[in-house]
BAFILO-559116 format. One record per atom (N, C-alpha, C): residue number from 1; residue in one letter; atom name; x, y, z. Coordinates in steps of 0.02 Angstrom, whole numbers. Atoms other than C-alpha are relative to their C-alpha. Example, Ala and Ser with C-alpha at 12.3 -4.5 7.8 and 13.67 -1.06 7.14 Angstrom:
REM BAFILO-559116
ATOM 1 A N 45 -59 0 .
ATOM 1 A CA 615 -225 390 .
ATOM 1 A C 45 60 0 .
ATOM 2 S N -42 -59 -3 .
ATOM 2 S CA 684 -53 357 .
ATOM 2 S C -39 55 37 .
***
This chain:
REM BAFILO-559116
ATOM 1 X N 47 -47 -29 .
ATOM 1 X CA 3777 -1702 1946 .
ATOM 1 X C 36 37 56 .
ATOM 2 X N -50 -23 -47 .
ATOM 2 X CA 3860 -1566 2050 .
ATOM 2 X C -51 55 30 .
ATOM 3 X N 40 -47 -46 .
ATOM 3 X CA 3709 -1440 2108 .
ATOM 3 X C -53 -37 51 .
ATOM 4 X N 31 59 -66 .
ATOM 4 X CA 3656 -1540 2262 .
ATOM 4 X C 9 70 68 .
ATOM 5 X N 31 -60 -41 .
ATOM 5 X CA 3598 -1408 2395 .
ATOM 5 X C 44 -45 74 .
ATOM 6 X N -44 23 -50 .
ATOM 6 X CA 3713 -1419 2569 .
ATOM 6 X C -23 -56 41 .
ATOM 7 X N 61 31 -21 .
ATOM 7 X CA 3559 -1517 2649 .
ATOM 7 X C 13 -87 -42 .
ATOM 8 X N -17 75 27 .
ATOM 8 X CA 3578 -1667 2536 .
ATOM 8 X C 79 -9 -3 .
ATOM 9 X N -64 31 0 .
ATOM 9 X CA 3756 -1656 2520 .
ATOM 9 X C 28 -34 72 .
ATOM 10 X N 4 39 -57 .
ATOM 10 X CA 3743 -1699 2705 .
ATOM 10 X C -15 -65 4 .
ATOM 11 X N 25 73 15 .
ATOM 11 X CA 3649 -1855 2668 .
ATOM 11 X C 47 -16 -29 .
ATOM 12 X N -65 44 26 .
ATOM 12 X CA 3787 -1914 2564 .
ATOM 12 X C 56 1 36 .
ATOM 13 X N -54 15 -60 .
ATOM 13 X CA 3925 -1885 2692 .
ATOM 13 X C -30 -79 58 .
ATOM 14 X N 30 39 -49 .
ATOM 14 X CA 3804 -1982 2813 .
ATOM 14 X C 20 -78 -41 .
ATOM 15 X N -12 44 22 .
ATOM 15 X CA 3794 -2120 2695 .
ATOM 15 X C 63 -28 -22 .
ATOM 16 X N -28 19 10 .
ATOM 16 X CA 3951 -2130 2642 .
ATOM 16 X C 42 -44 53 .
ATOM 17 X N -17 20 -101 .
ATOM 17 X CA 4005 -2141 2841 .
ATOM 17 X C -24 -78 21 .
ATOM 18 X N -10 84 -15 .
ATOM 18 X CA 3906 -2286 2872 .
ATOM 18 X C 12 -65 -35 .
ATOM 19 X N 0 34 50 .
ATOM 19 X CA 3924 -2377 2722 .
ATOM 19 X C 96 -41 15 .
ATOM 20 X N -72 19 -3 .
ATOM 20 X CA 4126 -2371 2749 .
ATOM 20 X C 11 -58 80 .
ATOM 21 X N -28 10 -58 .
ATOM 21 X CA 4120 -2393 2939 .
ATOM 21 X C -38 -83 23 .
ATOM 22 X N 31 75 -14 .
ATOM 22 X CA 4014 -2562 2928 .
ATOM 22 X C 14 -57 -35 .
ATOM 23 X N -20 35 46 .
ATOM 23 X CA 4108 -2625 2776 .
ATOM 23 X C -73 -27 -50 .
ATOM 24 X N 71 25 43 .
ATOM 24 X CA 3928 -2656 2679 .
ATOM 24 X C 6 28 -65 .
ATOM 25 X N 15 -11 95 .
ATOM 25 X CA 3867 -2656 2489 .
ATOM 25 X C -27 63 20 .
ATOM 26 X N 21 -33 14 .
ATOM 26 X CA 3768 -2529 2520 .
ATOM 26 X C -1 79 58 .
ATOM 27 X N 10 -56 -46 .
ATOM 27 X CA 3752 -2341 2640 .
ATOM 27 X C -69 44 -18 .
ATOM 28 X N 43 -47 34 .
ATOM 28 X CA 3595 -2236 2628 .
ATOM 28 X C -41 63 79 .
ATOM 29 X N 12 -51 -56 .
ATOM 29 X CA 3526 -2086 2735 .
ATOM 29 X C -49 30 -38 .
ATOM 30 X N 51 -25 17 .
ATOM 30 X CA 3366 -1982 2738 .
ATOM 30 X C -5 51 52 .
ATOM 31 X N 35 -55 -50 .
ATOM 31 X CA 3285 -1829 2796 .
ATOM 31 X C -76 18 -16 .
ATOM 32 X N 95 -4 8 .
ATOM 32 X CA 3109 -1817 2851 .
ATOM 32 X C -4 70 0 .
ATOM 33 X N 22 -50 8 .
ATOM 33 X CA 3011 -1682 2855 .
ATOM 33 X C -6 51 58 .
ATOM 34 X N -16 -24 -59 .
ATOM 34 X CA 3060 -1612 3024 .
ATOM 34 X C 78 9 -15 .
ATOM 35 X N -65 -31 17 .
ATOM 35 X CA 3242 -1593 2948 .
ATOM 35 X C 35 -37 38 .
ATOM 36 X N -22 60 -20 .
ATOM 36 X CA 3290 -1759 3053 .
ATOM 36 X C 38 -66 -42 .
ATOM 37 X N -34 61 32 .
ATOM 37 X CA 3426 -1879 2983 .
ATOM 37 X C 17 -60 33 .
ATOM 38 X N -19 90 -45 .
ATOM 38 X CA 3441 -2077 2993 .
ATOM 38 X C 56 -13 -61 .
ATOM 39 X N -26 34 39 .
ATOM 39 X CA 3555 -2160 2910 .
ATOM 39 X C -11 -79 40 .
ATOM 40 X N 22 94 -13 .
ATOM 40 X CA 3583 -2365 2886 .
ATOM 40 X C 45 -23 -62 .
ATOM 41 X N -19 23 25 .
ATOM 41 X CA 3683 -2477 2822 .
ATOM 41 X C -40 -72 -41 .
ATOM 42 X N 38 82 26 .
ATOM 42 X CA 3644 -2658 2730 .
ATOM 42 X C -3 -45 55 .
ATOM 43 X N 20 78 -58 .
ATOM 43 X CA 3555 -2792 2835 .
ATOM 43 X C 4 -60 -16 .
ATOM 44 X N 26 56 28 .
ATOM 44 X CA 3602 -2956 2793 .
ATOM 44 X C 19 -62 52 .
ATOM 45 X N 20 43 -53 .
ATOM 45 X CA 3561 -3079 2931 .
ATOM 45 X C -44 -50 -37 .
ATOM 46 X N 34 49 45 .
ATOM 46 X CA 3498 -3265 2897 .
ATOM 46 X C -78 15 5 .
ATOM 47 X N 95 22 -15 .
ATOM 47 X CA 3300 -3214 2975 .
ATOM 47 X C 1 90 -34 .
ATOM 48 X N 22 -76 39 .
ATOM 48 X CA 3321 -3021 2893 .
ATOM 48 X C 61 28 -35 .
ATOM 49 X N -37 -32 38 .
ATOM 49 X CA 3379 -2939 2747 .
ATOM 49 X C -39 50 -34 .
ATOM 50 X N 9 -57 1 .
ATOM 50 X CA 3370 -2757 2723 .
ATOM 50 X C 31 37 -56 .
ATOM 51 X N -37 -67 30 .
ATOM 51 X CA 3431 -2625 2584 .
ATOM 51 X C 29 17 46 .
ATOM 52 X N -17 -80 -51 .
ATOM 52 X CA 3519 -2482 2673 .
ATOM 52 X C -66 41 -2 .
ATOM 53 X N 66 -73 14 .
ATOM 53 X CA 3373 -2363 2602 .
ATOM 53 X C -65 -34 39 .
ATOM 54 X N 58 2 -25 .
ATOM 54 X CA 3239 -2478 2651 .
ATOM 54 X C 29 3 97 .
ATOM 55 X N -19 13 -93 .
ATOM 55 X CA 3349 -2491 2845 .
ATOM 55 X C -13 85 9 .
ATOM 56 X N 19 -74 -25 .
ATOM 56 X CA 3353 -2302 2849 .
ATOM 56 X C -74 28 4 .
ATOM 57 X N 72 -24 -4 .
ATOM 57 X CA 3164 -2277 2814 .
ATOM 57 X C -14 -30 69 .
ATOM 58 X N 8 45 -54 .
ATOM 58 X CA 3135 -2410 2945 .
ATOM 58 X C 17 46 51 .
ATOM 59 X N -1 -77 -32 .
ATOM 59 X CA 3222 -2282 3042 .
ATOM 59 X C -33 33 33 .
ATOM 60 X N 31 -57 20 .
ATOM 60 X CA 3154 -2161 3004 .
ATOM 60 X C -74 -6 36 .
ATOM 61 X N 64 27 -8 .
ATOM 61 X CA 2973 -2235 3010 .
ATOM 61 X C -10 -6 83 .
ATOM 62 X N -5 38 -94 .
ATOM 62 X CA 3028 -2320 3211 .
ATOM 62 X C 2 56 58 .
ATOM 63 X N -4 -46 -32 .
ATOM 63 X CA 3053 -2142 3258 .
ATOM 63 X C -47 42 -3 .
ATOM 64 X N 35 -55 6 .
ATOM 64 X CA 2903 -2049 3226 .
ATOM 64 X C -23 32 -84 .
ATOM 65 X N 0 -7 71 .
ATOM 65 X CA 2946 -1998 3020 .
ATOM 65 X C -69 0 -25 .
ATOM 66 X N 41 14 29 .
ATOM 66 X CA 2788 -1967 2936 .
ATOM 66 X C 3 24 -104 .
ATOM 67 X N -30 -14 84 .
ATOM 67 X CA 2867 -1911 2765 .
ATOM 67 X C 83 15 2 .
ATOM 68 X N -65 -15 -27 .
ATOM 68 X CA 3034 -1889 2711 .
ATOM 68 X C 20 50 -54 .
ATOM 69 X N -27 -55 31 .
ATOM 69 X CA 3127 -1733 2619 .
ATOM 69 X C 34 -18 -73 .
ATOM 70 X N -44 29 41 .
ATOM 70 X CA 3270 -1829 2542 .
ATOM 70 X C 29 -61 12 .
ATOM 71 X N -31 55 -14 .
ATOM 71 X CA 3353 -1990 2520 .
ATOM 71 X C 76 -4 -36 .
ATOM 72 X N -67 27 30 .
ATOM 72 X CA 3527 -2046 2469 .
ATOM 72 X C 27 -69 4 .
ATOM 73 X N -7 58 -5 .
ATOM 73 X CA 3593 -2217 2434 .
ATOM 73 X C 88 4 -35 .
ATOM 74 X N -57 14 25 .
ATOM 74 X CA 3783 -2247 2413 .
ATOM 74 X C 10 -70 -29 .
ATOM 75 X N 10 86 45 .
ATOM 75 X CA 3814 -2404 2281 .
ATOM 75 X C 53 7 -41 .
ATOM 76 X N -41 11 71 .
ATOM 76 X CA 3915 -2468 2162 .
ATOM 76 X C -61 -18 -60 .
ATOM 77 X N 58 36 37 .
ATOM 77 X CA 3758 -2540 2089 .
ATOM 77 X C -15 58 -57 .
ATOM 78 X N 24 -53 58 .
ATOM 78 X CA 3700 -2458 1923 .
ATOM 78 X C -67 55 13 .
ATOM 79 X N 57 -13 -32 .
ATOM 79 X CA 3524 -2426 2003 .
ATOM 79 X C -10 -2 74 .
ATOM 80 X N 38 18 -48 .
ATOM 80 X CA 3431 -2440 2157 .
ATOM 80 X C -54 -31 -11 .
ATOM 81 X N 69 60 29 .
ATOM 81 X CA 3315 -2587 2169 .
ATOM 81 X C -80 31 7 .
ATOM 82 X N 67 -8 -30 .
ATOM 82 X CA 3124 -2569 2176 .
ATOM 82 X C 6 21 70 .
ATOM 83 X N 15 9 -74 .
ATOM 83 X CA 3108 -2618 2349 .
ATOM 83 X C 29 66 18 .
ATOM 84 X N -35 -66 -28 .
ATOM 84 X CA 3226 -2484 2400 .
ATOM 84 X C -44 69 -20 .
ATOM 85 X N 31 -75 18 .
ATOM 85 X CA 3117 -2327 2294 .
ATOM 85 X C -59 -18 45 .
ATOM 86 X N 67 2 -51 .
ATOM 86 X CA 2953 -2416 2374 .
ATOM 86 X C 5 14 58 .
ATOM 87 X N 20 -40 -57 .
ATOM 87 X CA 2997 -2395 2535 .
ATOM 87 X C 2 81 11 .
ATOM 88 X N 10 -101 -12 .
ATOM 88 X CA 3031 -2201 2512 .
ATOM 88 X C -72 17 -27 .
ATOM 89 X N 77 -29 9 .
ATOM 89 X CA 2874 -2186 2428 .
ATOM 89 X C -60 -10 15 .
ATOM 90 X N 39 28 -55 .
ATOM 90 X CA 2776 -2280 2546 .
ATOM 90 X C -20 90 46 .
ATOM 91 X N -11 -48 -39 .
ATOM 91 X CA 2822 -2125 2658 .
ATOM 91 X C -13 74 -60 .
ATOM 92 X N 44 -28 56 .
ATOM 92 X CA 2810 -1991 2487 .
ATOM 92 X C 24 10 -57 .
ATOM 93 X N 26 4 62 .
ATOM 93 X CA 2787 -1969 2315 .
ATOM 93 X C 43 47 -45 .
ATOM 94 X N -55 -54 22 .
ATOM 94 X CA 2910 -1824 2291 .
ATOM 94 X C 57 11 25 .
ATOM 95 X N -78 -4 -8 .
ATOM 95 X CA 3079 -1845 2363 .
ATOM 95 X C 20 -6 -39 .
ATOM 96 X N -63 9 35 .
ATOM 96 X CA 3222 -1853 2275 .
ATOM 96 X C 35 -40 32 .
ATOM 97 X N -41 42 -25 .
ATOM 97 X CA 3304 -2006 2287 .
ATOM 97 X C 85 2 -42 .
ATOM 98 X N -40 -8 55 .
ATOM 98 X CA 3483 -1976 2245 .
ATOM 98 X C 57 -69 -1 .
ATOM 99 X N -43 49 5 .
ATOM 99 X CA 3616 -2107 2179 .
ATOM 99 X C 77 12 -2 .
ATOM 100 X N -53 -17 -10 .
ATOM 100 X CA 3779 -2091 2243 .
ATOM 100 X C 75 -63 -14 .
ATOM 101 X N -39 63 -1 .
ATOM 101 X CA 3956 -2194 2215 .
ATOM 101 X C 55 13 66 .
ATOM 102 X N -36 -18 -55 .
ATOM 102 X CA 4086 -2223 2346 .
ATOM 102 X C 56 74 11 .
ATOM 103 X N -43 -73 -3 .
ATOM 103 X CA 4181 -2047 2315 .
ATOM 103 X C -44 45 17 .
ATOM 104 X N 39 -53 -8 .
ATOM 104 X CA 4024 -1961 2360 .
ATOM 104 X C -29 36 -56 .
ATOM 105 X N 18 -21 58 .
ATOM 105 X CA 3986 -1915 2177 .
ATOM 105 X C -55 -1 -21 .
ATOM 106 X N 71 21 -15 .
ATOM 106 X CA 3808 -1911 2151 .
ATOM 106 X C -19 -4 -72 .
ATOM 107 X N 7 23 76 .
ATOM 107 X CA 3779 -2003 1988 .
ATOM 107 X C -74 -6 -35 .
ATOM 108 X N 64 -20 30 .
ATOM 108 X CA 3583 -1967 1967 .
ATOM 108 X C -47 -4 27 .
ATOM 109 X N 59 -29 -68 .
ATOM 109 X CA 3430 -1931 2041 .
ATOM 109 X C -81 -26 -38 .
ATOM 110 X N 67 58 5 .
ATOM 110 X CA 3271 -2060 2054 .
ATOM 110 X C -66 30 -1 .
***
């Protein structure tokens, strides 16, 4: 997939950024509907464990966020889990969640 609008291709820089710079499985970044970006890496602590996507909503959510634009999730993973689409659509119903691999390549859209 290569027509990704400059706006999301931002989100995938973001994600790829923290994904590298924290050494984690996973990177993911969002933009609400105020044109505000979080990103987040993977949480995995023995009393909490987080996606990236669901840490960036969290975010997102801790700051005010009452919907979000777009999401991105950097993975090796074939998918993105449940948990991870529910929390974006907790927040709404029509983003575009996109699936990215570590080169920034954006391998398909949720």
């Amino acid at each position: 997939m290569t027509d990704v609008n400059p706006e999301d291709a931002k989100l995938v820089t973001l994600a790829r950024s923290v994904r590298a710079r924290n050494g984690a499985a996973e990177g993911a970044a969002v933009r609400d509907l105020d044109g505000r970006t979080y990103n987040a890496s993977t949480v995995a602590l023995p009393s909490l464990k987080l996606t990236a996507l669901q840490a960036a909503v969290a975010a997102a959510v801790s700051s005010g966020a009452e919907g979000l634009e777009a999401a991105v999730v950097v993975t090796e993973a074939a998918d993105a889990d449940a948990a991870s689409l529910a929390a974006v659509r907790d927040l709404t119903s029509s983003a575009p969640v996109f699936l990215a691999d570590a080169s920034g390549e954006i391998r398909k859209q949720l």
